[in-house]
N, C-alpha and C positions, 0 to 999 in steps of 0.2 A: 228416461230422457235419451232422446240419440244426439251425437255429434257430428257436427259436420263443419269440415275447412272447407273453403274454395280458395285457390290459388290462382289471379290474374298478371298475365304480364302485359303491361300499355310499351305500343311502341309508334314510334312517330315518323310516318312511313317514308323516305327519301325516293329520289328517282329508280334506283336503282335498292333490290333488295342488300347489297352490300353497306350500304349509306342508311338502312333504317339504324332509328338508333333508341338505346332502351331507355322510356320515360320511368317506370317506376314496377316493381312486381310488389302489389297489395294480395296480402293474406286477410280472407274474410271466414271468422269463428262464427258459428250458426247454430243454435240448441233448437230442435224440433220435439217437442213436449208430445203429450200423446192430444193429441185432437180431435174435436168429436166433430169438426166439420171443416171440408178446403177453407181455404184461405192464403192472401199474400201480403209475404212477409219482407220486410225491407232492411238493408242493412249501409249502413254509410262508411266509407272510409276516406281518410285523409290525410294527404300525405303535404311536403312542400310546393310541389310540383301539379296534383291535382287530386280532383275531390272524384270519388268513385261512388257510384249509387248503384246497387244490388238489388235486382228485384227476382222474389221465388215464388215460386208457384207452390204452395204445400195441398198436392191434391190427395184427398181419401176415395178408398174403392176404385182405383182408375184401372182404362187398360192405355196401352200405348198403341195410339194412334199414326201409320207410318200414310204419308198422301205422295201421290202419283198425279202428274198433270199431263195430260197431251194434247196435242193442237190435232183434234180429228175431222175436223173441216174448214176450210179456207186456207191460210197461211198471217203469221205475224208481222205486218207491213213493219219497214224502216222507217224510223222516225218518229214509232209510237212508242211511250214508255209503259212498262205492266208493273202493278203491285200485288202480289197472291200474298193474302193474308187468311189467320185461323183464329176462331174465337172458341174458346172452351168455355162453356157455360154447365149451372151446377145450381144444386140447392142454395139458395142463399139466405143466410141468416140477420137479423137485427147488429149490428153494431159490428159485423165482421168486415173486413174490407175485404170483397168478395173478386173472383177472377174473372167474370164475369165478361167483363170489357177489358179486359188486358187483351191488345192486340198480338200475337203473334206476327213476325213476316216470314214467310216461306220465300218471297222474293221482293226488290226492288232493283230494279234495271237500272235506274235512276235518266241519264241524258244517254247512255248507251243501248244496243240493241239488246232483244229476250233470246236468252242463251237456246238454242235449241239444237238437239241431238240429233241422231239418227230416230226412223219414226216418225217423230214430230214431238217427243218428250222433251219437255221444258226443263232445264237444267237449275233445281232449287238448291236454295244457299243454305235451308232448314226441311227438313219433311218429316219429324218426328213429334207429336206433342201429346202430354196427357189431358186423359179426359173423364169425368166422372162414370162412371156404369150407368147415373142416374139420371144423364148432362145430356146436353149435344153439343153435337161438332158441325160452327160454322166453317165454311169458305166461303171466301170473298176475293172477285179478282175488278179492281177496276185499270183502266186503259185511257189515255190520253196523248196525244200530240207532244212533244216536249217543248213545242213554240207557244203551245197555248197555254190557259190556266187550269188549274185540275178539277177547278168547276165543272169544266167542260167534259168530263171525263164521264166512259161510259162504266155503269157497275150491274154485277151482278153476284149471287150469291147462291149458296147450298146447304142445307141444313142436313146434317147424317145424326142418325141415332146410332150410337156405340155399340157393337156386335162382338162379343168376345170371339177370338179366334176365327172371323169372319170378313170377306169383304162388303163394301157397299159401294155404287159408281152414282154417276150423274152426272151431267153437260152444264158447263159453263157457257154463256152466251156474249164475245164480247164486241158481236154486230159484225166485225168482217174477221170473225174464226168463232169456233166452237171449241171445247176444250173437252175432256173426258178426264172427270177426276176417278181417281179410285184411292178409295180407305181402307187398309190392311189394319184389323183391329188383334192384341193378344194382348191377354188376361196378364194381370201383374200378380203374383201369387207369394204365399209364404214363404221360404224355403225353410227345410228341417234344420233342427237346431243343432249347431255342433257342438262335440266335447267340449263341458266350460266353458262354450260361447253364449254369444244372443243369434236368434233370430235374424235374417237378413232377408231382405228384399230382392227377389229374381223374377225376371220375368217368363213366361210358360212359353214351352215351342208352340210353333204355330205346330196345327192339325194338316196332315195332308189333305 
């Protein structure tokens, strides 16, 4: 069995960072057993103050998947909102609650502008996520108005197959810009075991 703590602290944001003030810091205890295929596992906690809900991704064989977006044709009008999201998809078994459809968000602008850098790179709030060796990796970006409803909204999407120590690109289209994704993939490997230890988990350099 391995163990695992996560430590949250909720805080409740005031005008000014001086005036946020601390709602609660929940410690979540997690035993990840040996498993013989991904899956997501949920954990609750609750406190006086509020109820926290935990969701983990326990992916098998993965590499870590790191994504890059850039605005390489048009520009991001004001006024539009963007959401870049990532789907990691994976063998899926009977009875398992599979990650399938767990959305990732890489971005949500929400009624403000899309952060954009030097370039034309999109400044994401997430770019890391894992993914099966045996999976793919969606991206998803739709775009809409912040006047209108999200019905209205244009989508578009990328399917990448996971390449150890590899990259893979492709264009997002979302009608007035073009986006250039790229997925930087590396191997999540064993590491050697230490004196009187276990086994740990590291991730491989990337290749030049």
């Amino acid at each position: 069995m391995d163990y695992l703590t996560i430590e949250v602290k909720l805080i409740v944001k005031g005008a000014t960072e001086s005036e946020d003030k601390d709602l609660s810091f929940p410690v979540v205890p997690i035993v990840c057993g040996h498993a013989t295929n991904s899956r997501q596992i949920y954990r609750y906690n609750t406190s006086k103050l509020s109820t926290l809900k935990l969701t983990l991704g326990h992916i098998l064989g993965s590499v870590e998947a790191t994504i890059f977006v850039r605005v390489s044709d048009g520009s991001w009008p004001d006024g539009f909102r963007a959401q870049l999201a990532a789907f990691a998809t994976g063998i899926r078994r009977k009875g398992v609650d599979s990650v399938d459809h767990k959305r990732i968000i890489l971005l949500d602008s929400g009624s403000g502008n899309v952060p954009v850098a030097g370039e034309g790179g999109i400044i994401l709030s997430r770019r890391a996520v894992s993914v099966e060796t045996t999976g793919k990796l969606r991206v998803c970006v739709k775009a809409w108005e912040v006047s209108k409803s999200v019905k209205n909204a244009v989508k578009d999407e990328l399917i990448f197959e996971p390449k150890e120590a590899n990259r893979s690109f492709g264009l997002l289209d979302a009608g007035f810009c073009k986006m250039e994704v790229t997925v930087a993939c590396r191997r999540v490997v064993e590491a050697a075991t230490p004196a009187g230890g276990r086994k740990r988990r590291a991730a491989e350099p990337k290749r030049p």
